[in-house]
MARDRENGU-87236 format. One record per residue (C-alpha): residue in one letter; y, z, x; residue number from 1. Coordinates in pm, 1 decimal, decimal comma, always signed. Each point is the difference from the previous one (the first is absolute). Layout:
BEGIN
ATOM  r         v         w         u    k
ATOM  a         Y         Z         X  NUM
...
//
This chain:
BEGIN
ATOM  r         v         w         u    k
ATOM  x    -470,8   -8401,5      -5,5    1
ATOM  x     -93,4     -76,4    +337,1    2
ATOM  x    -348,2     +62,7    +120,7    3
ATOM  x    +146,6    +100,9    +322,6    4
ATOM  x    +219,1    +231,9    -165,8    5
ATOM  x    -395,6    +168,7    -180,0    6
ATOM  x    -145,8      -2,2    +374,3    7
ATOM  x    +255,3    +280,8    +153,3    8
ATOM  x     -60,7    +242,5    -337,0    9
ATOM  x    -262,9    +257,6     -53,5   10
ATOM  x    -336,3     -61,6    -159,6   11
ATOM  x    +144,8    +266,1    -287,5   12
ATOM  x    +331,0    -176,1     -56,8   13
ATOM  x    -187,7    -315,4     -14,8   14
ATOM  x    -181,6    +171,4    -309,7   15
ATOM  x    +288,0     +74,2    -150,4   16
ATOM  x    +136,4    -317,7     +66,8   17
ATOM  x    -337,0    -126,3    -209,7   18
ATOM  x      +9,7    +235,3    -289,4   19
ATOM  x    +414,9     -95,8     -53,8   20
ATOM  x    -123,0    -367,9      +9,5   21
ATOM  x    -254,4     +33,0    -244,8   22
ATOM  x    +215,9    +230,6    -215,5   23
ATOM  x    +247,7    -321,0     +28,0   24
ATOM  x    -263,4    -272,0     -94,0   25
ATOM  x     -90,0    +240,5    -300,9   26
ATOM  x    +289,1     +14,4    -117,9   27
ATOM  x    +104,1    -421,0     +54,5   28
ATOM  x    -324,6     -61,4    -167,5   29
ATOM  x     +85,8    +234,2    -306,3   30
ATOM  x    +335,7    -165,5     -15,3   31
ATOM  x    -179,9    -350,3     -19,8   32
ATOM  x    -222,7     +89,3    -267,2   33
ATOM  x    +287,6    +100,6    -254,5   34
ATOM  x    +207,1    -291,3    +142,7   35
ATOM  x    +285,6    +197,4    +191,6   36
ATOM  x     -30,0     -92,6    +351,9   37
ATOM  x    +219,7    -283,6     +93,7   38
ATOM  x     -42,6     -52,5    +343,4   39
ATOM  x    -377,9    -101,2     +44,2   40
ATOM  x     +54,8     -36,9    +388,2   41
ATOM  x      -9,8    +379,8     +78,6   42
ATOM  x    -352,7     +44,7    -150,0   43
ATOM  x    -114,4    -264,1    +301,0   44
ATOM  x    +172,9    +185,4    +206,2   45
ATOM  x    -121,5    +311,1     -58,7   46
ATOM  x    -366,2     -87,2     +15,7   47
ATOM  x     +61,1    -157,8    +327,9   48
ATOM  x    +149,6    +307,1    +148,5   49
ATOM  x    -262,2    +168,1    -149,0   50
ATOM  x    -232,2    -210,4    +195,1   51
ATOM  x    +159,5     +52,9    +291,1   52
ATOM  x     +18,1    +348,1     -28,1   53
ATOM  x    -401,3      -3,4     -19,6   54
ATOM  x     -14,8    -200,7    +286,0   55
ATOM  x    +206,8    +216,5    +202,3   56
ATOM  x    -227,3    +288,2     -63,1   57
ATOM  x    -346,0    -209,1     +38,1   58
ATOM  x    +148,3     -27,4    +326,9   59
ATOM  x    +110,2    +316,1    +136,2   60
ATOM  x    -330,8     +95,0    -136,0   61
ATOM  x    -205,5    -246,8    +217,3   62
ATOM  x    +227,6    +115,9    +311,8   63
ATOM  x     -96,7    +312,2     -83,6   64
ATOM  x    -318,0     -39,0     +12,5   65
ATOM  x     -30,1    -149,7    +271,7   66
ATOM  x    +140,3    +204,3    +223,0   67
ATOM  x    -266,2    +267,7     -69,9   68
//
């Protein structure tokens, strides 16, 4: 996931784009805990797009307000 790619979309897909991600990391981190995840590298990835999906917003946010 590009943050470009978070910059064209709506703040309420980018919500939904958050609550899937965190549903995700839920789910990775449940599968670590009773030892069935075997590819660690998607949990770091995850969190990082979560990251930038929170940035994204902070941002619009800011331009937001801003412009009033």
């Amino acid at each position: 996931m590009k943050a470009q790619d978070l910059k064209d979309k709506t703040p309420e897909q980018l919500r939904e784009q958050l609550v899937a991600l965190k549903k995700e990391a839920f789910n990775l981190r449940f599968q670590q805990a009773t030892g069935q995840i075997e590819g660690t590298a998607r949990m770091r990835s995850v969190r990082r797009d979560v990251a930038r999906v929170k940035t994204v917003m902070n941002q619009q946010a800011a331009a937001a307000a801003a412009s009033k």
